[in-house]
C-alpha positions as a Markdown table, in Angstrom:
| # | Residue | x | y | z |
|---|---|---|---|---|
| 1 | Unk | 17.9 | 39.7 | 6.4 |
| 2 | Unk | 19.6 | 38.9 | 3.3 |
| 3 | Unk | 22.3 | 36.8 | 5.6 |
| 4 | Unk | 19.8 | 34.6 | 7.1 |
| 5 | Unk | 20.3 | 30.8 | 6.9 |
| 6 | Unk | 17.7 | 28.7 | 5.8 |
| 7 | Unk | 17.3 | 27.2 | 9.5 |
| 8 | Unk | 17.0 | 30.6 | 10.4 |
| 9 | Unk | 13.7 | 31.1 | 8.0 |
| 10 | Unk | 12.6 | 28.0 | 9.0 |
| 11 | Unk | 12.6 | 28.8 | 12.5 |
| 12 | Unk | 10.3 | 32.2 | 11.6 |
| 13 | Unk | 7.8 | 30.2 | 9.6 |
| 14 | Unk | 7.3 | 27.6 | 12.1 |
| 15 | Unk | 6.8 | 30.2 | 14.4 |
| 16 | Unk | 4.5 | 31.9 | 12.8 |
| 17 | Unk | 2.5 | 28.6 | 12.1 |
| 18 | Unk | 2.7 | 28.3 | 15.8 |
| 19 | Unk | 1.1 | 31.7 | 16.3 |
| 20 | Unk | -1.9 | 31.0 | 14.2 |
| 21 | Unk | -2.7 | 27.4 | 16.0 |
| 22 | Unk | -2.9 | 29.1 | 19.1 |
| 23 | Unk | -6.5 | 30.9 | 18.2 |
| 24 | Unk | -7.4 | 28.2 | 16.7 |
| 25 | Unk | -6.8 | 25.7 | 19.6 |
| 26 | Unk | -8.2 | 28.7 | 22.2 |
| 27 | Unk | -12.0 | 28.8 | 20.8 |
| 28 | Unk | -11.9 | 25.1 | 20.0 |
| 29 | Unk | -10.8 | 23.8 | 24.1 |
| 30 | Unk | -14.6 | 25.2 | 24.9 |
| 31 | Unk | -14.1 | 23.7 | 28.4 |
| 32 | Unk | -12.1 | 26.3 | 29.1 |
| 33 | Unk | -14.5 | 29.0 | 28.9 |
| 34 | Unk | -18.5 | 27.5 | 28.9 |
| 35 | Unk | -19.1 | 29.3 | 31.9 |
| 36 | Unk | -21.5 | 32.0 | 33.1 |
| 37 | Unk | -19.7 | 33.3 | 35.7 |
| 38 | Unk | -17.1 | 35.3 | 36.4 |
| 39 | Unk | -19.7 | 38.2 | 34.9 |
| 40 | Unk | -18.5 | 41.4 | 33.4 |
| 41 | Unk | -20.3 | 44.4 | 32.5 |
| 42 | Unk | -23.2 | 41.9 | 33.4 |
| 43 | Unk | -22.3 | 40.1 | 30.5 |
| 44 | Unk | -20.9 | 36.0 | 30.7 |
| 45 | Unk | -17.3 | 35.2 | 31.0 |
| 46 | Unk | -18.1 | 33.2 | 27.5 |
| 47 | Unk | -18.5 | 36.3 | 25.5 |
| 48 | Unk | -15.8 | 38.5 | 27.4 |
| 49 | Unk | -13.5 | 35.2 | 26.4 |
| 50 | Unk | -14.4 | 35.4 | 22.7 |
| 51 | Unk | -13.8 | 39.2 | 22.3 |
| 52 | Unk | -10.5 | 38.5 | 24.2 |
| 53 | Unk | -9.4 | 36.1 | 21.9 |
| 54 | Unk | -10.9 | 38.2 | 19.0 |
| 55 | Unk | -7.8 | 41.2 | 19.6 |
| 56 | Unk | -5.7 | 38.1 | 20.6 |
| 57 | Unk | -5.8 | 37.3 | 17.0 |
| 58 | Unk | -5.6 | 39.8 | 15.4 |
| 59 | Unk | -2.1 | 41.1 | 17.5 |
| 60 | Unk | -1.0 | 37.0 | 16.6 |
| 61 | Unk | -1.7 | 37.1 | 12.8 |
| 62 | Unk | 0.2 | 40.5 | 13.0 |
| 63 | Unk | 3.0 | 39.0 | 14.5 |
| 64 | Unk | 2.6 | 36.1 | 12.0 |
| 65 | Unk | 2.2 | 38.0 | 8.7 |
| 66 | Unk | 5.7 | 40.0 | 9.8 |
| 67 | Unk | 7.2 | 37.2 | 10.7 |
| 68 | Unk | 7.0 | 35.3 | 7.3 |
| 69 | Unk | 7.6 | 38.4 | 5.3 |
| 70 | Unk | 11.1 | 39.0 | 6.8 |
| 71 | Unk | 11.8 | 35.0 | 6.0 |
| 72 | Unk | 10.8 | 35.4 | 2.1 |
């Protein structure tokens, strides 16, 4: 993108911030997810949530790391 207007890698960058908050803010809003039940596997919802967000954030750091190497 050799085109691209600074705006343009602005936009990717803060994006890509974006992307990496959202992990961040997941574990931390532990309302959201310090409950026993629903169970699966017979184990806790807390520890299916954690593995969730685990691949979650690895696919949004992905995204991330592409997105601020087509702005540089």
């Amino acid at each position: 993108m050799l085109n691209e207007s600074r705006s343009g890698r602005r936009a990717r960058l803060v994006l890509a911030g974006l992307l990496l908050v959202m992990p961040v803010v997941a574990y931390l809003w532990v309302a959201a997810y310090a409950r026993v039940s629903p169970k699966v596997a017979g184990f806790p919802f807390f520890y299916w949530w954690q593995l969730l967000w685990l691949v979650i954030s690895v696919v949004l750091m992905g995204v991330a790391y592409f997105l601020v190497r087509g702005a540089r």
